[in-house]
N, C-alpha and C positions, 0 to 999 in steps of 0.2 A: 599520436598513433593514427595511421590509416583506415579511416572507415570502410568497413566491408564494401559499400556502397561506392567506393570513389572508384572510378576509373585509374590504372594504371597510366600514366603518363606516354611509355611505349605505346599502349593500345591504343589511346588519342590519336597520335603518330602514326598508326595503321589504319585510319577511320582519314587520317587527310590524305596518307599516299595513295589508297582505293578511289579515294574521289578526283584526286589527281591523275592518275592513270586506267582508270576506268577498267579494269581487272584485277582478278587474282593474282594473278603469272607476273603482269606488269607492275604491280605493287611492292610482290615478292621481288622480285627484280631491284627497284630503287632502294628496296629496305637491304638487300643482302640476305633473302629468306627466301625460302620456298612458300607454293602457296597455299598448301595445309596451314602452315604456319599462319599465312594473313587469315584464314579461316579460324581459326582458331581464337584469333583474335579479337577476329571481328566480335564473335560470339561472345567473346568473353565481357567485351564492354558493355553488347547489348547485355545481357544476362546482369550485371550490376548496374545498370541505369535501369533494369526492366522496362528497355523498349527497343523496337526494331527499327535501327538503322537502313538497312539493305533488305529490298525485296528480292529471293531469292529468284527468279526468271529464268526461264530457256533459253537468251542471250545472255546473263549472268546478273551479277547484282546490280540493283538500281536502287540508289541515296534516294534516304526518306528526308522530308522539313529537315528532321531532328537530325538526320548527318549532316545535312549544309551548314543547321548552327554550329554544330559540334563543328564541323571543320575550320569556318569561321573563327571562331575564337584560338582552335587550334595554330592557325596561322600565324595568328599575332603571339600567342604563346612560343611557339617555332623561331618566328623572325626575333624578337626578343634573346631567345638563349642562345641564338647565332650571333646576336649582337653583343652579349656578355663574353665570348667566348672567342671573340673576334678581336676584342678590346682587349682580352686579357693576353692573345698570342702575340699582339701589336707590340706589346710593353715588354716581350719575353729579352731578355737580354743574354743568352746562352746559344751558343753554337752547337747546341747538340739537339737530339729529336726528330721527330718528324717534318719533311716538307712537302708537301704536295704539289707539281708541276704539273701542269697541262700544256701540252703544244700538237700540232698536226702531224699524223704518223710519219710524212714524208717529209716535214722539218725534223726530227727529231734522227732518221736514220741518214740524212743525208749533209742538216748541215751543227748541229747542236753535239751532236758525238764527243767531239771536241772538249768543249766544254762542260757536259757533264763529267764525262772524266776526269778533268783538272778538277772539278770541282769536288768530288767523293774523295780524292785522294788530299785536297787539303782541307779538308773538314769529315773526317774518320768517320766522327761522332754524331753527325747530321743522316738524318735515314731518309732520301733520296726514292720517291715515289713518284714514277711517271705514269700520267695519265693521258692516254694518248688520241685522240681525239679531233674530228673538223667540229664536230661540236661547242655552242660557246656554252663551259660548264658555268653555271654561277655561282661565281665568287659569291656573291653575298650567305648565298647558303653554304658556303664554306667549305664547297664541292672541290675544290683545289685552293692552296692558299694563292697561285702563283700562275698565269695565263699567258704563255708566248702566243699572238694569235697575228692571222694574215687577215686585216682588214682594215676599211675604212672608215668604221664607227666604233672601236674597240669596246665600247662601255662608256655612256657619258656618267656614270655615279661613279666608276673606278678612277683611282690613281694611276697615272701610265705614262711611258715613255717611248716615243720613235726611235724602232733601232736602227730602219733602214726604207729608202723608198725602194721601189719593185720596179721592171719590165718584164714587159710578155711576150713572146717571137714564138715563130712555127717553127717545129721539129719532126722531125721523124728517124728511122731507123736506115743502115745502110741498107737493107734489105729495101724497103722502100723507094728509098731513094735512085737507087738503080731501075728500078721498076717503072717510077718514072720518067727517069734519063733515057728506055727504051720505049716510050709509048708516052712522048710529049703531048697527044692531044686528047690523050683516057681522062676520065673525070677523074678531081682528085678529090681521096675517100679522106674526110675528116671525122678525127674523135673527140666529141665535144662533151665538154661537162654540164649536165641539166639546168646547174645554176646560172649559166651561161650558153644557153644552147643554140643561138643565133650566130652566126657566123658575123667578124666587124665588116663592115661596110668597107674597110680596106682591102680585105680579103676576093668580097666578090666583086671590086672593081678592078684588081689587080691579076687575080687567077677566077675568070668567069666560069671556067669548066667545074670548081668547087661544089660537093654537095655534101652532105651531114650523109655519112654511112651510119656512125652508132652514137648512141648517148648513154652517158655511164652516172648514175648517183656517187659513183665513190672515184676519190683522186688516185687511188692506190693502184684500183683494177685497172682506171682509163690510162695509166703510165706503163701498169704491165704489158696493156694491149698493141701502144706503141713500141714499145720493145721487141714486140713479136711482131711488127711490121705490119699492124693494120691497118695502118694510114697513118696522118699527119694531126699533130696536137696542138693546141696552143696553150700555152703552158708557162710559169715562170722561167727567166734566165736561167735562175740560182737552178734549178728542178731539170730543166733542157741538157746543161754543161753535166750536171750530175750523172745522170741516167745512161751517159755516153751518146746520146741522141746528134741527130749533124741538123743545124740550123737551116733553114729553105728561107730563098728571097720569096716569100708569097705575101707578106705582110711586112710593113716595117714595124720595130718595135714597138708597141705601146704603153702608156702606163698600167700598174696592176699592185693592186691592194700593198698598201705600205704592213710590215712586219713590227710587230706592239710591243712590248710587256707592261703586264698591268698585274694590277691588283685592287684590291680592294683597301681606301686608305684605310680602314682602324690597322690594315695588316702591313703596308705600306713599308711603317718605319721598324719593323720589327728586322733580329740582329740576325736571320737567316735569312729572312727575305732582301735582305741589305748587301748580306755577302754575295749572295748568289747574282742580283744584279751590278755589284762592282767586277764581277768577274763576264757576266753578259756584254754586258753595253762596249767593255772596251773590244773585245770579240768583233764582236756586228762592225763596228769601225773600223776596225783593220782586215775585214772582208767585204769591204762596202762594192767594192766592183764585181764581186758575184753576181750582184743582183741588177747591176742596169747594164 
């Protein structure tokens, strides 16, 4: 029987995601709660340990000793039943249930379509959750069982596979593009991405007139903006031919982030995550020129 005195296990779980995200709003957020609720919570652990975790502040709560232990242990308690629970979907042998995918919002609506759909329709029974995402979610916390990502370090603790190598080329829109067919010597306005916000050394020894007009955090806006013709992108092939974008000699080709799936092995060999990659991987191969 539960001693009045022990903390709920949930509440522990609220006492690390506060300390990990350093608010209410943000805590509520990774739990799936609003943030009454982490309040509530809070309290309620303090009030059964009879001690004050969080100093309530004008900038908000700030972790006492006694919440750094508490979290601490919480941790390891955490990573533990993620690992029981990781082991146990590994070993699952049933085609049906839940899978959680992660990939990039403009992988998923431009080149994955495909393939999820084959996939729900030969496996009814499997319940198909995408989580859609530049974000790398982590697998180990069991944040999606299943990760298509565009990069060059996928996860060195995951399990994973090359689906395909990448190029990068400039694009832009016909509207653009006429734009500069009439005014050859205007500077040309590029939209770059933060992560990348330098223009390559190809670029401005080939087109000197180049300069960064915008820079966007997000892949989704900076492709919408091309579309609307506000300059020139550099951008994946596969992402360029998609968007209907017209290729410009400004640059030649480069390389760019090879396309992953991973996972995490305890989940690796399990009978969903299996299917779903004998149905990927041969995909990727026989679309393999999209991308260079």
């Amino acid at each position: 029987m539960q001693r009045v005195d022990d903390p709920d296990w949930g509440d522990l779980k609220t006492v690390l995601a506060l300390l990990r995200h350093g608010s209410l709003a943000a805590a509520g957020q990774a739990l799936g709660v609003n943030y009454t609720t982490v309040a509530r919570r809070i309290a309620r652990v303090e009030q059964a340990l009879d001690l004050t975790l969080f100093e309530r502040l004008a900038d908000g709560y700030h972790p006492t000793e006694a919440a750094q232990l508490i979290g601490e242990h919480a941790a390891r308690m955490e990573a533990e039943a993620d690992a029981m629970l990781r082991q146990l979907s590994g070993q699952d042998s049933r085609l049906r249930g839940p899978l959680v995918i992660t990939a990039p919002q403009l992988l998923i609506a431009h080149v994955l379509a495909p393939v999820l759909q084959d996939f729900t329709k030969a496996y009814p029974d499997i319940d198909l959750h995408l989580r859609a995402s530049n974000d790398l979610l982590d697998l180990n916390r069991r944040e999606a069982d299943l990760a298509i990502r565009i990069s060059r370090a996928p996860g060195d603790s995951l399990m994973g596979r090359r689906l395909t190598a990448q190029k990068s080329a400039a694009f832009a829109a016909d509207s653009y593009v006429e734009a500069m067919a009439k005014a050859p010597e205007a500077p040309i306005d590029w939209l770059v991405y933060e992560a990348m916000a330098e223009l390559p050394a190809a670029v401005k020894a080939q087109s000197p007139q180049s300069r960064i007009a915008m820079v966007f955090d997000d892949m989704v806006a900076m492709a919408g903006a091309a579309q609307a013709g506000l300059g020139v992108v550099r951008m994946p092939v596969f992402l360029g031919r998609a968007l209907g974008l017209q290729p410009l000699d400004l640059m030649p080709a480069q390389p760019y982030a090879d396309i992953w799936v991973v996972a995490h092995a305890d989940l690796w060999p399990s009978a969903k995550v299996t299917a779903f990659r004998q149905m990927l991987v041969p995909f990727f191969k026989a679309q393999g020129a999209r991308f260079t």
